[in-house]
N, C-alpha and C positions, 0 to 999 in steps of 0.2 A: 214845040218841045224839041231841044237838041239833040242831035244825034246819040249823044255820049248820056243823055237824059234816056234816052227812048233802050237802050241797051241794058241801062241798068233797071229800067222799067219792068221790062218783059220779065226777067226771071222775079223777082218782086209778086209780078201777078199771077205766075205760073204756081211758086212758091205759096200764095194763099188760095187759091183755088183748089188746090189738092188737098191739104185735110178737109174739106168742106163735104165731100164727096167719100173720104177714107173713113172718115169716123162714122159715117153711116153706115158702111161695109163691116165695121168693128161691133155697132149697136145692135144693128141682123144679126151678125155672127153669136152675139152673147147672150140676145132676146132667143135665136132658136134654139141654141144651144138648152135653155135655162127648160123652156116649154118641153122639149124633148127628154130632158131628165125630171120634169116635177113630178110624176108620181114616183119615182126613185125614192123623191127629198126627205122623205120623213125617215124612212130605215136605213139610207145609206149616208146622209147629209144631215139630219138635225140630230139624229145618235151620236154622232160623230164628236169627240169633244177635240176638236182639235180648227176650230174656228172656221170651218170651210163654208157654215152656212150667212155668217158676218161679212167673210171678205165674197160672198156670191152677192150677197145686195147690197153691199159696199160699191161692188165693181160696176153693179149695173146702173146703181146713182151715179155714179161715176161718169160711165158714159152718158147718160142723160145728160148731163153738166157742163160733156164737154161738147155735145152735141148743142144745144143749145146755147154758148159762149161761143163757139164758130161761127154757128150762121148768124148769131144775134150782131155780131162783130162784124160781119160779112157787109150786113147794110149799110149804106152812106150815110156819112156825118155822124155814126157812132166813138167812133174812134179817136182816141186822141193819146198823148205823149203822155199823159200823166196816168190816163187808162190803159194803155197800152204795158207800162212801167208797173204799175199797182197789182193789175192781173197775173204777169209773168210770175211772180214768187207762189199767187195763190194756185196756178194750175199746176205748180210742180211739188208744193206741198199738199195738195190733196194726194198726189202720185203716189209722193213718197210712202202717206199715213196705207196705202195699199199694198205697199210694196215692203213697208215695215213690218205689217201684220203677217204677208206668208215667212217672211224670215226669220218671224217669232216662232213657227211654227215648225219651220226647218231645224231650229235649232234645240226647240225639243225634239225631233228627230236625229238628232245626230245625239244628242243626251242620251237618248233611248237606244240606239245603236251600239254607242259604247258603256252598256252597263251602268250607267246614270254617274260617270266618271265625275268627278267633281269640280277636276283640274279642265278637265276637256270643257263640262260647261260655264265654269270661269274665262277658260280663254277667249271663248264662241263670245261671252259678254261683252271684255273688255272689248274686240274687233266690232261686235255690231256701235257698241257706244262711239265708238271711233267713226267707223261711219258716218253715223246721223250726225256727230258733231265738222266732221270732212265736208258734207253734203249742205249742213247748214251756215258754214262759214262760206264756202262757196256762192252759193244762192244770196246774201245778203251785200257780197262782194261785188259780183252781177247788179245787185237790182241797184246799187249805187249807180252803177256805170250806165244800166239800160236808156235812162230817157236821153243822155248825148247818143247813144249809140245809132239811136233809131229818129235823130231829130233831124237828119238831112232828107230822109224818105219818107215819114210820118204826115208829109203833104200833099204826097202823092193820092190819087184815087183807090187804093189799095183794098183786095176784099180782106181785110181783116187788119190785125197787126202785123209790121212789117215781119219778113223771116227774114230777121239779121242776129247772128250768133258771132259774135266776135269777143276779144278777150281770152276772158279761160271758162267762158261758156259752154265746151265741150269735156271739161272738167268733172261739172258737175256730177253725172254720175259714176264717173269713175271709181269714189270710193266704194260705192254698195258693189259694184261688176268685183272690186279686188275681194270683197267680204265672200259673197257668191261664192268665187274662184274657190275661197276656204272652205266653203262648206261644202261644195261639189268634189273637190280632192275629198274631206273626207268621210264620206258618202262613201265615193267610189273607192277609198279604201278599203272600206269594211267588205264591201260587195265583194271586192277581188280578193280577198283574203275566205270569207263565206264561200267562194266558189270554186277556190283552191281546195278548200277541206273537204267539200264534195266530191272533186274529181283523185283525190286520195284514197276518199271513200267506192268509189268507181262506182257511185252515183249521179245517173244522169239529172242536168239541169236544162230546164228547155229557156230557150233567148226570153219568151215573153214573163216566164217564172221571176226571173232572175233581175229584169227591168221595172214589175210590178212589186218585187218582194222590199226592195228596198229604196223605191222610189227614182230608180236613177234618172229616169225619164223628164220628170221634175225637178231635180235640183240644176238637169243639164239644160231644162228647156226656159228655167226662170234667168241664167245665166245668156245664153245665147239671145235674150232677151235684152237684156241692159247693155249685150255689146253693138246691140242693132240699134240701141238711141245712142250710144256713143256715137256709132257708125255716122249716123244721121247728122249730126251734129257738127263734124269735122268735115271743114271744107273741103279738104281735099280728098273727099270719097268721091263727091259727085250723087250721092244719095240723099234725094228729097227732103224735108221734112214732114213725115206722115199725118205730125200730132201725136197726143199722146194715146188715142183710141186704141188702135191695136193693141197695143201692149195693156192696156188698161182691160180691152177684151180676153185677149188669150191669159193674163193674169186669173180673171176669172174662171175661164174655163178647165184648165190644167189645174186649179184650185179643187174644183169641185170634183174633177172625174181622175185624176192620179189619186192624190188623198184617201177617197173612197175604198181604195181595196180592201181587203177582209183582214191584211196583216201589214194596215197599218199603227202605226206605234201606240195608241191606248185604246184598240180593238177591245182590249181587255177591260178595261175599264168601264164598256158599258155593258160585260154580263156580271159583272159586280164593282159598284159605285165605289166601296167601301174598301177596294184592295188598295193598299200602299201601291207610293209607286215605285218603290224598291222592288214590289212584288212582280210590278208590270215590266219593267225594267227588264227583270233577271228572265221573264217567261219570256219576252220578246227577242231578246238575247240568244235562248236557246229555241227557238223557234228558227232565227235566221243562222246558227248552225247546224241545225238540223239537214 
C-alpha cells in the first residue's frame, strides 16, 4: 500500500471505529435513562398527550437499529457500494421521522404559548413543511451522488461504510437547525416577555421556575443538537463523525424528562379530556403570566 494510500487510510479507519463504540455509549445512556424513570411512565409519561411516550420507544428502537447496522457493517465482506449508498438515505430518514415528531410537538407548544394564535401556527406549518421538503431534496440529491463518492475507498478494509461527506452533505440538516432556530427565538420570546411582567410585578422568579415553565431548556437543547451534526459534518471542524446515536439518545431523553413537568402545555387536558382547546390554550396562557 502506497504512502499516499496508507494516509488516506488511517483517518478512513479511525473515522469507522468511533461510532462503533459511541453508539453504545448513546444505547446505556437511553437504556438507563429509560429503567430509571419507568415507574415515573405511567403518571408522568403515558398521561401525557403530547407524544413523549411514542418518540421514548421510537428513540430506543432507534438506537437498537443503529446499534446493530454499525457493528453488523463493521464485519468483513458486508459492505459494498450499493449497500453502502441504499443504507445512507435509510439511516437518516429514520432520524428524521424522530426528529419530526418532537418538532410536532414543539409546535404545539409554541400554539399554546401564544394563545392558540392562528397566524403563529400557520406560519410554524408553512417553515416545518419547508423543512422536510429542504431535507428531503437534499437527501436524494446526496444519495445520487454517494455510490461515485465513496467508489475510490469502498475497497478498502474498512469497519464499516466509508466516512466520506462531500458535496452539500453537510447541508442536509441545515434546514430543520433554521426551523429550530424559529422555534427556539420564539419560545424565548414569550419567556422574556413572561418574565418581564413578573419583575414589574416585583415578583420573584427562580432560574429553575422559569427554564422548566416554558421549556426553554428543550427548545435550546434540540437545537444545539442539529448544530453539533452540522458541526460533525463540515470538514473543516475537525469533529468526528459520532453517528447518529447520541443525538438519536439525548432526543430521547430531553423528550421524556423536560416535557414531563406539571405546566406543560395540555397538562390540562388530562384532568378533563373533554376541555377545548381554546380552553387549555387561554388557561396555559394565563398560567405562564402569572
Amino acid at each position: 500500500m502506497a504512502s499516499q494510500d496508507v494516509s488516506q487510510y488511517i483517518p478512513l479507519v479511525i473515522g469507522g471505529l468511533i461510532p462503533l463504540y459511541v453508539v453504545l455509549v448513546g444505547l446505556t445512556w437511553l437504556l438507563h435513562d429509560y429503567f430509571v424513570t419507568l415507574e415515573d411512565e405511567i403518571p408522568y409519561i403515558w398521561l401525557q398527550l403530547h407524544g413523549g411516550t411514542q418518540v421514548r420507544y421510537y428513540s430506543i428502537a432507534l438506537l437498537l437499529f443503529d446499534t446493530i447496522q454499525i457493528h453488523v457493517f463493521a464485519r468483513p465482506g458486508i459492505t459494498s457500494d450499493t449497500l453502502c449508498s441504499d443504507m445512507d438515505p435509510i439511516t437518516r430518514s429514520a432520524g428524521s421521522v424522530l426528529l419530526w415528531s418532537v418538532e410536532i410537538v414543539m409546535q404545539l407548544r409554541i400554539y399554546a404559548l401564544y394563545a392558540c394564535s392562528k397566524r403563529i401556527g400557520a406560519f410554524h406549518l408553512v417553515l416545518f413543511a419547508g423543512s422536510i421538503t429542504g431535507f428531503l431534496w437534499i437527501m436524494l440529491f446526496n444519495y445520487r451522488k454517494r455510490a461515485a463518492e465513496i467508489a475510490d475507498v469502498i475497497h478498502l478494509p474498512l469497519p464499516g461504510c466509508p466516512d466520506v461527506n462531500q458535496g452539500i452533505e453537510w447541508a442536509l440538516w441545515v434546514p430543520a437547525t433554521i426551523y429550530e432556530g424559529f422555534l427556539f427565538s420564539f419560545a424565548l420570546f414569550k419567556t422574556s416577555q413572561s418574565t418581564i411582567m413578573s419583575w414589574r410585578k416585583n415578583s420573584r422568579v427562580s432560574l429553575h421556575s422559569l427554564l422548566l415553565r416554558d421549556n426553554i431548556t428543550y427548545f435550546f437543547g434540540i437545537a444545539v443538537l442539529l448544530v453539533c451534526n452540522n458541526l460533525m459534518v463540515v470538514n473543516v471542524t475537525h469533529i468526528p463523525w459520532f453517528s447518529y446515536g447520541p443525538f438519536h439518545a439525548a432526543v430521547g431523553v430531553m423528550t421524556t424528562r423536560i416535557p414531563s413537568d406539571k405546566d406543560f402545555t395540555f397538562s390540562a387536558a388530562v384532568r378533563n379530556a373533554a376541555a377545548p382547546i381554546a380552553s387549555i390554550c387561554f388557561v396555559h396562557s394565563e398560567d405562564s403570566a402569572a
